[in-house]
DRENPA-3360 file (N, C-alpha, C; in nm, 2 decimals, always signed):
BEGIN
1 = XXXXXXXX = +11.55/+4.99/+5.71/+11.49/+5.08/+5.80/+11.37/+5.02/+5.87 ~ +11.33/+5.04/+6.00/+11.27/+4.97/+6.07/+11.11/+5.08/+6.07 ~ +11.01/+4.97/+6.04/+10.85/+5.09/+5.99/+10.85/+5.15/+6.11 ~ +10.79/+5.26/+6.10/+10.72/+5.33/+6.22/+10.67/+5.24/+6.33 ~ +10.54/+5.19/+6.24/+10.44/+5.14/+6.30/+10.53/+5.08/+6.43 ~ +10.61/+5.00/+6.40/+10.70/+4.89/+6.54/+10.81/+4.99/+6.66 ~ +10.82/+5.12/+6.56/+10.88/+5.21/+6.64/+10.77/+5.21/+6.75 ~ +10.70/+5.29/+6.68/+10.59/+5.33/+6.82/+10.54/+5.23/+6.90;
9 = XXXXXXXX = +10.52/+5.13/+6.87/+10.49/+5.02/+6.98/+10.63/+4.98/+7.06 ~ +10.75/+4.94/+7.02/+10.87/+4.93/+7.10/+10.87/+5.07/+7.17 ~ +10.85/+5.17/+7.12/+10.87/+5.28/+7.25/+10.78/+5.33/+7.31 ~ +10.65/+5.28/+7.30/+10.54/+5.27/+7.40/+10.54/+5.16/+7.52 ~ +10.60/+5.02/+7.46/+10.63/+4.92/+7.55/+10.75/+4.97/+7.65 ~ +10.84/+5.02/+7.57/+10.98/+5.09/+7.70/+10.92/+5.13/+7.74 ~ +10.82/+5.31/+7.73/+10.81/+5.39/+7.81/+10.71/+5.36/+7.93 ~ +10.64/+5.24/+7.88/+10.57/+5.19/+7.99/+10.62/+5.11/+8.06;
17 = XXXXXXXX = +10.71/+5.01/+8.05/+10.78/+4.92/+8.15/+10.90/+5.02/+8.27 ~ +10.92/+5.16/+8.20/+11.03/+5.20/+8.30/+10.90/+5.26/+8.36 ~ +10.80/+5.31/+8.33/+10.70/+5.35/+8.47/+10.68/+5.25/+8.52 ~ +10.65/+5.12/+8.48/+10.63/+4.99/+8.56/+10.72/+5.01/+8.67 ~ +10.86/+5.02/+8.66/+10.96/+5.00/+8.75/+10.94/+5.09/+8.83 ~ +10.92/+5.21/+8.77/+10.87/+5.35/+8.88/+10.78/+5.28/+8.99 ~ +10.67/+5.24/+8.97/+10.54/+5.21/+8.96/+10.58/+5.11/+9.10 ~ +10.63/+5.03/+9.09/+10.72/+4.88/+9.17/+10.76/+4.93/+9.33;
25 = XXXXXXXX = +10.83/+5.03/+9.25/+10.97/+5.11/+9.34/+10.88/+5.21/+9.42 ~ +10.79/+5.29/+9.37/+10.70/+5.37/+9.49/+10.55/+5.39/+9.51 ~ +10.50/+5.30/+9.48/+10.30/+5.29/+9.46/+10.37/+5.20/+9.57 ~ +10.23/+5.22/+9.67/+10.25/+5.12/+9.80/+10.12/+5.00/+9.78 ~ +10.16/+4.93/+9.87/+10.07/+4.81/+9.83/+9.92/+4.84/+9.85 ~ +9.84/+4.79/+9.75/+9.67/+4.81/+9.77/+9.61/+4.68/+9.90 ~ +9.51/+4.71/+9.92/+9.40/+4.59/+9.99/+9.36/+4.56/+9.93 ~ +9.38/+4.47/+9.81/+9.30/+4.37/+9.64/+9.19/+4.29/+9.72;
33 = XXXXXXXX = +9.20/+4.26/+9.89/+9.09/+4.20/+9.90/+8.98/+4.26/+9.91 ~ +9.00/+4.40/+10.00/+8.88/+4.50/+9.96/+8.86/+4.60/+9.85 ~ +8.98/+4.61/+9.76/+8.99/+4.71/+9.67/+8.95/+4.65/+9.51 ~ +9.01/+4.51/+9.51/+9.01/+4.48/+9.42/+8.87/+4.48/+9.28 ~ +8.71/+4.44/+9.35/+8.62/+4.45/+9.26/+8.58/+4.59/+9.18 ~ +8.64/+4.71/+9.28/+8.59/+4.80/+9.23/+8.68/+4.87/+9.09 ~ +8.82/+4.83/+9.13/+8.92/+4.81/+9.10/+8.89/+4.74/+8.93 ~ +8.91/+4.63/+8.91/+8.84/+4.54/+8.78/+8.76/+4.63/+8.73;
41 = XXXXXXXX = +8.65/+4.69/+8.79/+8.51/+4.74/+8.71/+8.57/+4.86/+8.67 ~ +8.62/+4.92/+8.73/+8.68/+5.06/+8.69/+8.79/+5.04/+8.53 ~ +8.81/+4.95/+8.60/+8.94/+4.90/+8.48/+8.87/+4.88/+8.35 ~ +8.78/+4.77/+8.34/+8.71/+4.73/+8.22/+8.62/+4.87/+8.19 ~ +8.61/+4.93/+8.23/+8.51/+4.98/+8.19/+8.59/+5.11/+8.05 ~ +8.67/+5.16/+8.20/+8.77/+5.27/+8.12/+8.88/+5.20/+7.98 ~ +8.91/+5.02/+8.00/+8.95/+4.96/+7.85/+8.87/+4.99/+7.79 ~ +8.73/+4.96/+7.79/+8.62/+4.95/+7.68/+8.58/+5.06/+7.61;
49 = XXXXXXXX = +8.61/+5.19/+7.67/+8.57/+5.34/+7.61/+8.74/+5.36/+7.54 ~ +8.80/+5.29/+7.62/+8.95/+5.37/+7.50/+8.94/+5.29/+7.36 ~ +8.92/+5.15/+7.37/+8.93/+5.05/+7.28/+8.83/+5.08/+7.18 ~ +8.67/+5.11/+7.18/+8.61/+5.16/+7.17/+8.62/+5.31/+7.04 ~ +8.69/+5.36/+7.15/+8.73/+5.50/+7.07/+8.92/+5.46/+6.95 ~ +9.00/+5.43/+7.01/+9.09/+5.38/+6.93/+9.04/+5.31/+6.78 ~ +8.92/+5.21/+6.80/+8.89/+5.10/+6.72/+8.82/+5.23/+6.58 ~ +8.69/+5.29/+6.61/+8.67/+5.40/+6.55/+8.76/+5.51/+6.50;
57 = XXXXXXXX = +8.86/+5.54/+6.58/+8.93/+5.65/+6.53/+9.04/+5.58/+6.39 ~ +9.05/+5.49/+6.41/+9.14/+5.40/+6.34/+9.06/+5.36/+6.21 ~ +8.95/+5.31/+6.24/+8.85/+5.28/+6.06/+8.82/+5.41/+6.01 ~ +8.79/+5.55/+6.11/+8.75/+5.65/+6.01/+8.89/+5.70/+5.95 ~ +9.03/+5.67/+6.02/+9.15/+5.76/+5.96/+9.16/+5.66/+5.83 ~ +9.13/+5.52/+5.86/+9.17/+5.44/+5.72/+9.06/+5.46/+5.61 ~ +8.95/+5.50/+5.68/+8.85/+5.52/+5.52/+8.93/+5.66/+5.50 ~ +8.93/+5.76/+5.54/+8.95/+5.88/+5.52/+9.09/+5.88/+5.39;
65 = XXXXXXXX = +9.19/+5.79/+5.45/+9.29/+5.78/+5.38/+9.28/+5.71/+5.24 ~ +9.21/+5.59/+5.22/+9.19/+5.58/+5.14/+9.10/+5.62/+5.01 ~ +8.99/+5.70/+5.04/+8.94/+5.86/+5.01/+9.02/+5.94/+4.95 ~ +9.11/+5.95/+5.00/+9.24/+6.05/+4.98/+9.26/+5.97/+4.84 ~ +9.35/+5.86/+4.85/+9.45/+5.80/+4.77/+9.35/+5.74/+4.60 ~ +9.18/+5.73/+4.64/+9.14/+5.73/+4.54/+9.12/+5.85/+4.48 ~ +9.10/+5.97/+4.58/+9.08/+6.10/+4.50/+9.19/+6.13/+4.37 ~ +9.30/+6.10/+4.44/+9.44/+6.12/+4.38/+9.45/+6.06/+4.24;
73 = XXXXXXXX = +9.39/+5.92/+4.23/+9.36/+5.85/+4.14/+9.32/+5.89/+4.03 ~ +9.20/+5.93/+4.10/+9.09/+5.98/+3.99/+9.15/+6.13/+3.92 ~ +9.25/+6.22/+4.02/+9.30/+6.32/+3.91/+9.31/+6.31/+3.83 ~ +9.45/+6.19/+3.87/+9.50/+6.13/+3.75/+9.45/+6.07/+3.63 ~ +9.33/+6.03/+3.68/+9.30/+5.95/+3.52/+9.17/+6.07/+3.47 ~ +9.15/+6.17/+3.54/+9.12/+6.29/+3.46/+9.17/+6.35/+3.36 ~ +9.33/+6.36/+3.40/+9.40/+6.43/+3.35/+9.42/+6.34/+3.21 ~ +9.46/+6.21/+3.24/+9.48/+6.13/+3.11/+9.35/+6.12/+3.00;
81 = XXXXXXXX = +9.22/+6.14/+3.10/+9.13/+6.17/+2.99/+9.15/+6.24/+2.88 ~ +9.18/+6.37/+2.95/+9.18/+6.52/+2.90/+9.23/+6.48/+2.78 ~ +9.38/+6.40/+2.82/+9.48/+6.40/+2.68/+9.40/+6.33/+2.61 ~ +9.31/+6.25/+2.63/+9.29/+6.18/+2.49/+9.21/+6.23/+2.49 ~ +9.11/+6.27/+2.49/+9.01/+6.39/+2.45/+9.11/+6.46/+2.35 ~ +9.19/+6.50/+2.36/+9.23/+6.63/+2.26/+9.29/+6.56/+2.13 ~ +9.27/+6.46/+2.10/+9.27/+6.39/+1.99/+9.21/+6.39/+1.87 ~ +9.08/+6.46/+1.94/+8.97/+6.50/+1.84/+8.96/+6.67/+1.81;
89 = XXXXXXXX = +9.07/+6.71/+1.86/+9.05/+6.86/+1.82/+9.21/+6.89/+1.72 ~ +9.19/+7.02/+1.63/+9.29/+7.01/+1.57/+9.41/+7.04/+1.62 ~ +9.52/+6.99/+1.51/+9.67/+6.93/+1.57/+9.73/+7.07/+1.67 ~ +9.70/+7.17/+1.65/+9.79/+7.30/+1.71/+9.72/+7.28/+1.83 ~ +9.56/+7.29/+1.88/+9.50/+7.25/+1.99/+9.52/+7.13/+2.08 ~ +9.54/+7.02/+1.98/+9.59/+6.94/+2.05/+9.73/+6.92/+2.11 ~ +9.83/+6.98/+2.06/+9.96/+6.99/+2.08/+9.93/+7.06/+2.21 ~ +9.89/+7.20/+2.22/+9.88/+7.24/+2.32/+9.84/+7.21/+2.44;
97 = XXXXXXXX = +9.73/+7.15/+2.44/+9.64/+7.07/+2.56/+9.73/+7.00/+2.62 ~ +9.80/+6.85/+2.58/+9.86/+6.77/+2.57/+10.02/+6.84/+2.66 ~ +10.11/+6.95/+2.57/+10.15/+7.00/+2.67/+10.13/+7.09/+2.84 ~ +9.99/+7.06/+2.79/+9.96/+7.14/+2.92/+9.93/+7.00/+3.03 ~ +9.90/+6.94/+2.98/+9.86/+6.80/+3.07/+10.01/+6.75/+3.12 ~ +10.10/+6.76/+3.06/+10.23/+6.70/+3.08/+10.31/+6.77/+3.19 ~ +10.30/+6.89/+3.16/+10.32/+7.04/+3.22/+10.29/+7.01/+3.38 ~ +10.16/+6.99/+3.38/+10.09/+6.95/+3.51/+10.14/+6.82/+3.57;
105 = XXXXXXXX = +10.16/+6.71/+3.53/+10.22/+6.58/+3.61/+10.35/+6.60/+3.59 ~ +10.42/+6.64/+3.54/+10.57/+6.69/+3.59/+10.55/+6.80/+3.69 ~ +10.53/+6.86/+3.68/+10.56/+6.97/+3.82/+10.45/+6.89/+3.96 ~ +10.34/+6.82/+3.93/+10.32/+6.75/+4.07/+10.42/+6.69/+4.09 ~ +10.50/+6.59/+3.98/+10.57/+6.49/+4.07/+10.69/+6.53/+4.12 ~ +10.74/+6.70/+4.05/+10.85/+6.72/+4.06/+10.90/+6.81/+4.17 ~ +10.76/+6.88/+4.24/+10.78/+6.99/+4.28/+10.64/+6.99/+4.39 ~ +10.54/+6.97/+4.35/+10.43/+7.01/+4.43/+10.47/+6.86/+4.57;
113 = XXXXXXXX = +10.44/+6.75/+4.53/+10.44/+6.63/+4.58/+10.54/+6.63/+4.69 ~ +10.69/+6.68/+4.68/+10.77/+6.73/+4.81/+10.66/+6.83/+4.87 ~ +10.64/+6.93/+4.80/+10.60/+7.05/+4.89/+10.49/+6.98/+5.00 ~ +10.38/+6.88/+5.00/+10.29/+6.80/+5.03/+10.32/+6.81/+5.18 ~ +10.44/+6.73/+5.17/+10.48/+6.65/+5.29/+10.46/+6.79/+5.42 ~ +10.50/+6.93/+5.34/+10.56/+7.01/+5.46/+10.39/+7.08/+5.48 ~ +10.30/+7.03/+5.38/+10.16/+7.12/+5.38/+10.13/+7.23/+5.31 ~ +10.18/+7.20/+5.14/+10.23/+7.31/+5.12/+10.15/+7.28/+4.96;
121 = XXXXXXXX = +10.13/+7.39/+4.88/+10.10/+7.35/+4.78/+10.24/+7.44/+4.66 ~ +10.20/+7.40/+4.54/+10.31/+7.46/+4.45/+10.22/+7.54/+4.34 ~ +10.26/+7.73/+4.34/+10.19/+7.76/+4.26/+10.21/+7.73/+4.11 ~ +10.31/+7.70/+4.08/+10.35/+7.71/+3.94/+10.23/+7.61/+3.87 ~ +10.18/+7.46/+3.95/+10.10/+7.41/+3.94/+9.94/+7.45/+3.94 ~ +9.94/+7.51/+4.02/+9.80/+7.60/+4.01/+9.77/+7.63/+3.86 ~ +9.87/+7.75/+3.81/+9.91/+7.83/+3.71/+9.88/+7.72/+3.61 ~ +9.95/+7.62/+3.60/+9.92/+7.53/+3.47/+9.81/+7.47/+3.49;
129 = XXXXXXXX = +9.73/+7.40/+3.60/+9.56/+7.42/+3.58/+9.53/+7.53/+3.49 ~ +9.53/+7.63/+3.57/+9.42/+7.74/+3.53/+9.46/+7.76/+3.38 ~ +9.57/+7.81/+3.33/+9.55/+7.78/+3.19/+9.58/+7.72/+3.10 ~ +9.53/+7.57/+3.13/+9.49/+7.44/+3.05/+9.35/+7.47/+3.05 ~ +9.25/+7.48/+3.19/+9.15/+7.56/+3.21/+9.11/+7.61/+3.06 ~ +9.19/+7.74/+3.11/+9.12/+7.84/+3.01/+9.15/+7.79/+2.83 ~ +9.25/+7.72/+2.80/+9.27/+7.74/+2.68/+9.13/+7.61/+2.68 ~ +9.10/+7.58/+2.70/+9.00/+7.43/+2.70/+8.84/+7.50/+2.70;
137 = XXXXXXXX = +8.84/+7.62/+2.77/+8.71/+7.65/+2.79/+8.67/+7.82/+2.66 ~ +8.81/+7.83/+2.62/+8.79/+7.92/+2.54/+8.83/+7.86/+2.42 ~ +8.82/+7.77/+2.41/+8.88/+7.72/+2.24/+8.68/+7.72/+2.17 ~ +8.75/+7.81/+2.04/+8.64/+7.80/+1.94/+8.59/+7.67/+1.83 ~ +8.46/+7.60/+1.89/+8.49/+7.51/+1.78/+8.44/+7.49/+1.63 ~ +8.49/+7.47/+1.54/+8.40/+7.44/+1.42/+8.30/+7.33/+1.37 ~ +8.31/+7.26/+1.42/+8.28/+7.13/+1.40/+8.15/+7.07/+1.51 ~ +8.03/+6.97/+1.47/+7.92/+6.98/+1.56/+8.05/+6.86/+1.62;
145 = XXXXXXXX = +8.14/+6.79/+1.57/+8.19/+6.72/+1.66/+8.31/+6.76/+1.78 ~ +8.33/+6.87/+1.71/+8.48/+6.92/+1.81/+8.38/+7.00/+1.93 ~ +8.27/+7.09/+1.92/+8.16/+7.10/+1.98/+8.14/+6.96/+2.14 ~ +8.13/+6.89/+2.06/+8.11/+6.76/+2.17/+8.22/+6.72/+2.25 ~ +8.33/+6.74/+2.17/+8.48/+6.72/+2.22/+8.49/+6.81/+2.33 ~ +8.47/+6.94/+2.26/+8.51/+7.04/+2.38/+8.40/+7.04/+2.53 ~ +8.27/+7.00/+2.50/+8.19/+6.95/+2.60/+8.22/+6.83/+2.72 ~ +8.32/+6.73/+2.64/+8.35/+6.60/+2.73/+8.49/+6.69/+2.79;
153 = XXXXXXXX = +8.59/+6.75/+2.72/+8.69/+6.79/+2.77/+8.66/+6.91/+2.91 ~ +8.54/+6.95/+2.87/+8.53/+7.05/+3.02/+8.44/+7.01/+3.13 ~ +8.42/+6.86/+3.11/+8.35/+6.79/+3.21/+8.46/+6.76/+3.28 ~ +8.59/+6.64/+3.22/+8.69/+6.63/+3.25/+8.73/+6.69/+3.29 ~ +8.77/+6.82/+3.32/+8.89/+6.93/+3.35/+8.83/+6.97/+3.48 ~ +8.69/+6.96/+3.48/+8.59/+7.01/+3.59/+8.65/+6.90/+3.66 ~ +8.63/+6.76/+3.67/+8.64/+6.67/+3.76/+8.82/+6.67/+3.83 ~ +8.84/+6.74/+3.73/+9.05/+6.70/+3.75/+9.04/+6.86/+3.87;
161 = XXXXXXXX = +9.00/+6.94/+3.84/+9.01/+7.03/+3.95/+8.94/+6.99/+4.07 ~ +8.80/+6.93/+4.07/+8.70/+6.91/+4.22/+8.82/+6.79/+4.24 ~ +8.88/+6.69/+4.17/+8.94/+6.61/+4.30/+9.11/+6.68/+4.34 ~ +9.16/+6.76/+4.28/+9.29/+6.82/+4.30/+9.20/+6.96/+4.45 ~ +9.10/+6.97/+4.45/+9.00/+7.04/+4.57/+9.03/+6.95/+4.69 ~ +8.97/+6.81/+4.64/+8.96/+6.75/+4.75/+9.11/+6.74/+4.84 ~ +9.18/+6.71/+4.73/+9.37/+6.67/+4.79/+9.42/+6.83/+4.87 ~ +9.35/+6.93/+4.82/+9.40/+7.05/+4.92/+9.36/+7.10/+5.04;
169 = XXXXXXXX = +9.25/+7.07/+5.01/+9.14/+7.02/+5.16/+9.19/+6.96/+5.26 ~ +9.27/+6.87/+5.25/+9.29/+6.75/+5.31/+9.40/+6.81/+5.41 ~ +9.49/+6.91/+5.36/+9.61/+6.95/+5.42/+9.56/+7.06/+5.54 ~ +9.45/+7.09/+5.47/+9.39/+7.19/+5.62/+9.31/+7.15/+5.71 ~ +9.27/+7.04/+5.72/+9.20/+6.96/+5.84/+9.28/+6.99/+5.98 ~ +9.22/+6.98/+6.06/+9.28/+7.01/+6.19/+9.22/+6.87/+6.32 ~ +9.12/+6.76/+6.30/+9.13/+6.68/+6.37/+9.19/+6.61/+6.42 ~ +9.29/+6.55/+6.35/+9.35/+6.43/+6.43/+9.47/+6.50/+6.52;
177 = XXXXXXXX = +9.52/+6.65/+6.46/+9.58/+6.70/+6.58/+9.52/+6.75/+6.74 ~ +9.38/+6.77/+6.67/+9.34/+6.81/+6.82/+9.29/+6.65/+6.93 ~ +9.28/+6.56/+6.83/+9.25/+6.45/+6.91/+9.37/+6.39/+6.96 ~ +9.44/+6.39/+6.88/+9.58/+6.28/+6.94/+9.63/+6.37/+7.11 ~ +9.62/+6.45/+7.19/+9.67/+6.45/+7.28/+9.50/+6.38/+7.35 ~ +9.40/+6.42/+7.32/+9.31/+6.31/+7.40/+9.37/+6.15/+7.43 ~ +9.39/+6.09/+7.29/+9.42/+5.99/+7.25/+9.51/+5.96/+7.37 ~ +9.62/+6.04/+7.38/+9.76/+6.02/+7.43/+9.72/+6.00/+7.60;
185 = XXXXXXXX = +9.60/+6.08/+7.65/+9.59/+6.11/+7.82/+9.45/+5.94/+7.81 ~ +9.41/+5.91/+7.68/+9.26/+5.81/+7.74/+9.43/+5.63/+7.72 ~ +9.56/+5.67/+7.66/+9.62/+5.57/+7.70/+9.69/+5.53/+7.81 ~ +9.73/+5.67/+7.87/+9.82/+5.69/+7.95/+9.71/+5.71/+8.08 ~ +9.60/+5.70/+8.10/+9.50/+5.67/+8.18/+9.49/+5.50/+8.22 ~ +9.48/+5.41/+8.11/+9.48/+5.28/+8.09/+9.59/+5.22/+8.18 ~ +9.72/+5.28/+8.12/+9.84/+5.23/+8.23/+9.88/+5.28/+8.33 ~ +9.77/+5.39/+8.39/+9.78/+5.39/+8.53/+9.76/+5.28/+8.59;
193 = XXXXXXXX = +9.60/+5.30/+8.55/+9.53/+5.17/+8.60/+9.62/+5.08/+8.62 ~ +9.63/+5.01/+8.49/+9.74/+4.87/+8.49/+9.87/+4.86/+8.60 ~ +9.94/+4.98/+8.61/+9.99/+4.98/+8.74/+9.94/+5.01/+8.87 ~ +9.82/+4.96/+8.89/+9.78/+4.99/+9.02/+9.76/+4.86/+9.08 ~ +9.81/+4.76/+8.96/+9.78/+4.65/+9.04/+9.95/+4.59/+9.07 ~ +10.03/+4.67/+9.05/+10.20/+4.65/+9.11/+10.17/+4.55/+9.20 ~ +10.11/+4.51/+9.32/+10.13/+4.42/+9.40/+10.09/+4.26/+9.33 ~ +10.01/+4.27/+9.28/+9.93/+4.16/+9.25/+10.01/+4.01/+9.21;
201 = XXXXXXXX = +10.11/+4.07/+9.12/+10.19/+3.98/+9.03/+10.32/+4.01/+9.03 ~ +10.38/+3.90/+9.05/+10.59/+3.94/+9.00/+10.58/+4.03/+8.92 ~ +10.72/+4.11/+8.96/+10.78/+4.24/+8.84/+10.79/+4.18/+8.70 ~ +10.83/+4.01/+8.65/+10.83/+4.02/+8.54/+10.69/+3.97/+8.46 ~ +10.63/+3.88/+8.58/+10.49/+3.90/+8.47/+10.43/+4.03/+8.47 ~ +10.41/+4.11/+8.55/+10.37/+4.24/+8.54/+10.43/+4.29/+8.43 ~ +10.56/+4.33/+8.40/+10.65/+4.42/+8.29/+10.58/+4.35/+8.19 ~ +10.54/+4.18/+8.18/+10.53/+4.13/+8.00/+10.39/+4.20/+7.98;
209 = XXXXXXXX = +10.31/+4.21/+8.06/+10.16/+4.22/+8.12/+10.16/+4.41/+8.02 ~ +10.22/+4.46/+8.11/+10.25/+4.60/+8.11/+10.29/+4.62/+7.91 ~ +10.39/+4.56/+7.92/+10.49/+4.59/+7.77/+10.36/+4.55/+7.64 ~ +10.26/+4.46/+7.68/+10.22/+4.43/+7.57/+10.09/+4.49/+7.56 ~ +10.01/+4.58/+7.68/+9.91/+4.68/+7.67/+10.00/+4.83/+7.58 ~ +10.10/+4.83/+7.68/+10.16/+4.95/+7.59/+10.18/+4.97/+7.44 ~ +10.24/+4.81/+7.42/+10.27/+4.80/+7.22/+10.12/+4.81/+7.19 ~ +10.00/+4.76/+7.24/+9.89/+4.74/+7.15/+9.85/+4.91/+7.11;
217 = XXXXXXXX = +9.86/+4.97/+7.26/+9.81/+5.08/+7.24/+9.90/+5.21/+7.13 ~ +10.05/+5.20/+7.14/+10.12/+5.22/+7.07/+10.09/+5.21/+6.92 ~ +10.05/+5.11/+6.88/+10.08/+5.08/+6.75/+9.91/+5.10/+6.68 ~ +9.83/+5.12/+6.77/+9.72/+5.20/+6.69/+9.77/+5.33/+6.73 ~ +9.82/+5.44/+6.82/+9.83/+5.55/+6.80/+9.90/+5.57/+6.70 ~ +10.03/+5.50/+6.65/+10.06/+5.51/+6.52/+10.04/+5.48/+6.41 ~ +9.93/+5.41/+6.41/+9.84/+5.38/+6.28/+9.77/+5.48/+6.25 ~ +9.71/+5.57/+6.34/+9.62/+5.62/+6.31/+9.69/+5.80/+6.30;
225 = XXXXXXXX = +9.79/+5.78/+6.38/+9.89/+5.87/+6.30/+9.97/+5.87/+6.16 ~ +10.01/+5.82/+6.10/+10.07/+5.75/+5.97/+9.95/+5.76/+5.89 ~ +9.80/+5.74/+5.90/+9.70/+5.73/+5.81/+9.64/+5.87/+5.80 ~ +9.69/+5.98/+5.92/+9.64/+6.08/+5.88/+9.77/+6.20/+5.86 ~ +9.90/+6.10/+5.79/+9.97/+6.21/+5.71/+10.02/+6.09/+5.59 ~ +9.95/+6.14/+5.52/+9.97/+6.10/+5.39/+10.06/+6.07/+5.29 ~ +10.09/+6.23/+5.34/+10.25/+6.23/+5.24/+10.38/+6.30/+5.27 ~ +10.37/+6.18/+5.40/+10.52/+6.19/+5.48/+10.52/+6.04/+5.55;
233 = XXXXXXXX = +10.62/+5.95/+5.56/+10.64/+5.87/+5.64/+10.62/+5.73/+5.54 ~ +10.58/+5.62/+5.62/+10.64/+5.49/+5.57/+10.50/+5.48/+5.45 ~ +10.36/+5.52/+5.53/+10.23/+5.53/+5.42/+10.25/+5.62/+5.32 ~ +10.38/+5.71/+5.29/+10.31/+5.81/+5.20/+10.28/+5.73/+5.07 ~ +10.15/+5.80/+5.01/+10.06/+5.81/+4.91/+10.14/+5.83/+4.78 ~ +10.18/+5.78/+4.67/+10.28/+5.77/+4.56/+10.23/+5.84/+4.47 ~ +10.23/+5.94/+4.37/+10.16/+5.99/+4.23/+10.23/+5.92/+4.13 ~ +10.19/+5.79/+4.13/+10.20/+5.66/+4.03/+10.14/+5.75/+3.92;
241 = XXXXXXXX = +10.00/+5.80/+3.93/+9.93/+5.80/+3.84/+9.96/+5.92/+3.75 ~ +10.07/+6.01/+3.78/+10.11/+6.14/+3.71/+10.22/+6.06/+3.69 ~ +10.31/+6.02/+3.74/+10.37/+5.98/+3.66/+10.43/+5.87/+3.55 ~ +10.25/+5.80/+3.58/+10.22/+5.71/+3.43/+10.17/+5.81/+3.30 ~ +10.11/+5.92/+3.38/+10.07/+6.01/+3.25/+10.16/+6.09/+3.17 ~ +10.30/+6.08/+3.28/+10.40/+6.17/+3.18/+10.47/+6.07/+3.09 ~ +10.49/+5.95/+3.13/+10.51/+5.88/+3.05/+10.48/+5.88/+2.92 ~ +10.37/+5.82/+2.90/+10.27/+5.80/+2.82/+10.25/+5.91/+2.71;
249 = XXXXXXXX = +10.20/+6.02/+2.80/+10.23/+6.19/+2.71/+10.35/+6.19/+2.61 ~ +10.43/+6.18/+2.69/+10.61/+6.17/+2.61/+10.56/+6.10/+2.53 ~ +10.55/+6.01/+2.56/+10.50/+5.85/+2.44/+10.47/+5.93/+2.31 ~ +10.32/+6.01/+2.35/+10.28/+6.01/+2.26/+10.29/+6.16/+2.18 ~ +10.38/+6.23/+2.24/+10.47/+6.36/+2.18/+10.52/+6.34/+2.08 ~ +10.62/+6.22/+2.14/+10.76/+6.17/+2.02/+10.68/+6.14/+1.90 ~ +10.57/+6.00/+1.92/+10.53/+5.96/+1.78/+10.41/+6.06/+1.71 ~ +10.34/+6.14/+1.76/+10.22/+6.20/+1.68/+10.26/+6.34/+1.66;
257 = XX = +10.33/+6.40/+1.74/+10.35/+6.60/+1.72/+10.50/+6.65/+1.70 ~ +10.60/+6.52/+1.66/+10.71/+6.60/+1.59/+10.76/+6.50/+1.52;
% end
């Protein structure tokens, strides 16, 4: 299967060489001897605010994304905290905890993680938060040390919810949709320009000329498309980390609670 990323540049390159041909066929010839300076400055000027803007929109979508994918991380190794935290509480509490942690990385990877792609969240998932939650924040302890346990476990549980916050957040942003048709008019501005110099040069140095402004510009609009959907397409974002935790959980089901 052929990445995006090259999609979008081969069909930014076509879509601009058949305007090239448009371009050929009916743009009438300029005076480059008197048109031409102002022509250049116009040109550079208008590259350097798109490039400019492209170059930025592209490092903030890749920090943003990778933000994301460490948030995701860090669930995960919340959640694996959690489990070993309940190591120190007794065996019926810990049985339970433990299934509730397991509970939770199965239905992400099973259930919530499609729903993602469409912007969707899964309640059943919610539901097993909240009471892992509650059984964690209402368990009585006896012990000055189960006391401490249940203290580190509701730090944890706190942190496994503020970044499973952050990952739902993420699906209700509305920037990069309202920018990408800017994006789309500050590219398709660029290759006017570039066809307005149709006279200047042969149709095929012009077309290579043409084809390879269009791929550059192509292939960051789809970078920076692809970085601001996460969990859909060639970048989606993998829950490695849930489902190292179910593993592991099982692991340690089979050998310590039956």
């Amino acid at each position: 299967m052929i990445p995006s990323i090259y999609l979008w540049s081969a069909g930014s390159a076509l879509f601009a060489f058949i305007g090239m041909l448009i371009a050929h066929r009916f743009v009438k010839p300029i005076d480059f001897k008197e048109n031409q300076p102002a022509l250049d400055a116009t040109l550079n000027i208008v590259g350097t605010l798109v490039s400019i803007l492209l170059g930025l929109l592209v490092a903030a979508s890749l920090n943003n994304y990778q933000t994301l994918e460490s948030s995701i991380d860090s669930e995960a190794t919340s959640i694996s905290e959690v489990a070993r935290l309940s190591f120190g509480l007794p065996s019926d509490e810990r049985k339970e905890i433990l299934k509730g942690c397991l509970d939770y990385c199965d239905r992400i990877v099973k259930d919530e993680w499609p729903a993602l792609k469409t912007g969707q969240v899964n309640e059943l998932v919610v539901m097993s938060y909240a009471n892992l939650l509650k059984r964690i924040v209402t368990f009585n302890p006896k012990t000055a040390g189960q006391t401490n346990i249940q203290t580190a476990l509701i730090t944890a549980v706190q942190d496994w919810g503020n970044y499973r916050r952050q990952r739902i957040l993420w699906l209700n942003k509305s920037w990069d949709r309202n920018l990408m048709p800017v994006l789309f008019m500050c590219s398709f501005i660029v290759l006017i320009f570039a066809y307005l110099y149709v006279r200047r040069s042969s149709i095929i140095l012009h077309g290579f000329l043409i084809c390879f402004v269009a791929a550059a510009l192509g292939a960051n609009l789809g970078l920076i498309f692809m970085l601001n959907h996460p969990f859909s397409g060639d970048w989606t974002i993998q829950p490695r980390g849930f489902e190292l935790n179910s593993q592991l959980i099982k692991k340690y089901t089979d050998v310590r609670l039956y």
